[in-house]
Every structure is written in C-alpha cells, then in structure tokens.
C-alpha positions as CSV (number, residue, x, y, z in Angstrom):
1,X,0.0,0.0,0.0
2,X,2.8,2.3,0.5
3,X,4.1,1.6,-2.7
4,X,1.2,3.3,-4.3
5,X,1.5,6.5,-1.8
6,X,4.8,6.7,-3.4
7,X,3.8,6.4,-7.1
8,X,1.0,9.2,-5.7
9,X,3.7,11.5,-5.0
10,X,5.6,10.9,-8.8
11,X,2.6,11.9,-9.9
12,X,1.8,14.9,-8.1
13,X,5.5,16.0,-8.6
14,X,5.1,15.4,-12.3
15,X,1.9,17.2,-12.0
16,X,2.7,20.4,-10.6
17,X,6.1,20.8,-12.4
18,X,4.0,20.3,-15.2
19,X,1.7,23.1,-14.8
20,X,4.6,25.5,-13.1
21,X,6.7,24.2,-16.7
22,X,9.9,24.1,-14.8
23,X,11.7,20.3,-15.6
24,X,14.0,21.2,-12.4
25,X,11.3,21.1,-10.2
26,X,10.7,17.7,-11.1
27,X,13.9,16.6,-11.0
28,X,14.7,18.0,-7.7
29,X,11.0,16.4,-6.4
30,X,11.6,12.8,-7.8
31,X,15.2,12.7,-6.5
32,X,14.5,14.0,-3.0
33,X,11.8,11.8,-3.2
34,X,14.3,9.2,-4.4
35,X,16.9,10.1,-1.2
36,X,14.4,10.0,1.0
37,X,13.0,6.4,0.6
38,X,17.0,5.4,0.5
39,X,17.6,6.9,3.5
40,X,14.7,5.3,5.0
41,X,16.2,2.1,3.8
42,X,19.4,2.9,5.3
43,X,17.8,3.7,8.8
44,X,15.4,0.8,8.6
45,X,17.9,-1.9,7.8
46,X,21.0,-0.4,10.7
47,X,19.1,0.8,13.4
48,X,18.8,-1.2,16.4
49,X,15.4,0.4,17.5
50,X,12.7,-2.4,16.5
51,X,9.7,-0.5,16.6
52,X,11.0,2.4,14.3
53,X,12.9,-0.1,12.0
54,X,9.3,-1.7,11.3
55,X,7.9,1.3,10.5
56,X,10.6,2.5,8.3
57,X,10.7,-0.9,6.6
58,X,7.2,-0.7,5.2
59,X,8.4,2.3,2.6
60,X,10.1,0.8,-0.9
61,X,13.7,0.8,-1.1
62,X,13.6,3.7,-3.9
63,X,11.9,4.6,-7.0
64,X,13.1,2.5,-9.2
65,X,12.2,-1.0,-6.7
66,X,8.6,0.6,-6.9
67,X,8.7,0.7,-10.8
68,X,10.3,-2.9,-10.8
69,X,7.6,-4.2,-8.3
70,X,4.6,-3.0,-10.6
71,X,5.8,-3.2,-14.2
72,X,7.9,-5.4,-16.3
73,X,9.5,-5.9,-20.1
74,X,9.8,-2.8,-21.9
75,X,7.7,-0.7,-19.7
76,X,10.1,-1.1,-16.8
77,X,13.2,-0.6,-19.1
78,X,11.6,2.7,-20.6
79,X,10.6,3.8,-16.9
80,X,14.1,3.0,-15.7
81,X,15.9,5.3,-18.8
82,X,13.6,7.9,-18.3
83,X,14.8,7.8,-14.4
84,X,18.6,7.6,-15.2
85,X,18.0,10.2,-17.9
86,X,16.2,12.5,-15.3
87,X,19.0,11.5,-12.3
88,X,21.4,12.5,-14.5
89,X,19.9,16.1,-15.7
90,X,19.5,16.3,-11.7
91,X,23.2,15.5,-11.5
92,X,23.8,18.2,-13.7
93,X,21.5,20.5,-12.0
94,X,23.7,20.5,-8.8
95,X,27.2,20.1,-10.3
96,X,25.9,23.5,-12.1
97,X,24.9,25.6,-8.5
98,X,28.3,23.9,-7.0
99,X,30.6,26.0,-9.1
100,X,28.5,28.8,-9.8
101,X,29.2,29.2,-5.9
C-alpha cells in the first residue's frame, strides 16, 4: 500500500512541475523523493530500535524498486531510462549551483 502513496507522490511531482513548466522542479521532487526512501532504507535496515525499523521498513527501497515491483518488459526498461535520464539532468542540475558558488 505504501508503494502506491509513493507512485502518488511521482505523480503529483510530475503534476505540478507540469503546470509550473519548470523540468528542475521535477527533478529536484523525484530525487528528493528518491533520497528520502534510501535513507529510509538505510535507517530501517542499521538501526537497532525495532519499533522504528518496522515502520521505516514498510516504505520501498527507492523509485526504481517501486517501478520494478509493478511493471515489467519494456515498460520497466523505458521507466528505468527515463529515471537515469532525469537523475542525471539532476546531476547536472547540482554540479551547475556547486561552481557557480
């Protein structure tokens, strides 16, 4: 079920970048989103609190385990470019502010 909160939030992301027409705004959205889950990952799998580590486990591992879980063939491979292509424009993104700075 949390799965599909999480494709929710893509959506929504997508959504209102859409209608503000900004790309960055996506890309910042779907990779903090991204972070986020992989942090909870981290958290969920190395702490030693039980309670919070079976709360945390409920949430995917990232993005790309969510797309996996529901879609296969060349669905899933197009879904996983489009995510390496927008990773990377979101690597370029933040390479670009580091050394304006």
């Amino acid at each position: 079920m949390d799965a599909f909160v999480i494709l929710f939030l893509v959506v929504v992301i997508i959504c209102w970048s859409c209608y503000r027409r900004k790309l960055e705004k996506a890309a910042y959205g779907i990779a903090a989103l991204d972070l986020a889950l992989r942090i909870f990952d981290f958290i969920s799998k190395h702490i030693g609190a039980n309670e919070v580590a079976t709360f945390l486990a409920r949430f995917p591992n990232s993005l790309l385990w969510v797309a996996d879980k529901y879609m296969d063939g060349i669905i899933y491979t197009l879904v996983a470019w489009m995510f390496v292509l927008l990773m990377a424009y979101f690597l370029f993104l933040i390479i670009r502010v580091f050394f304006k700075k």
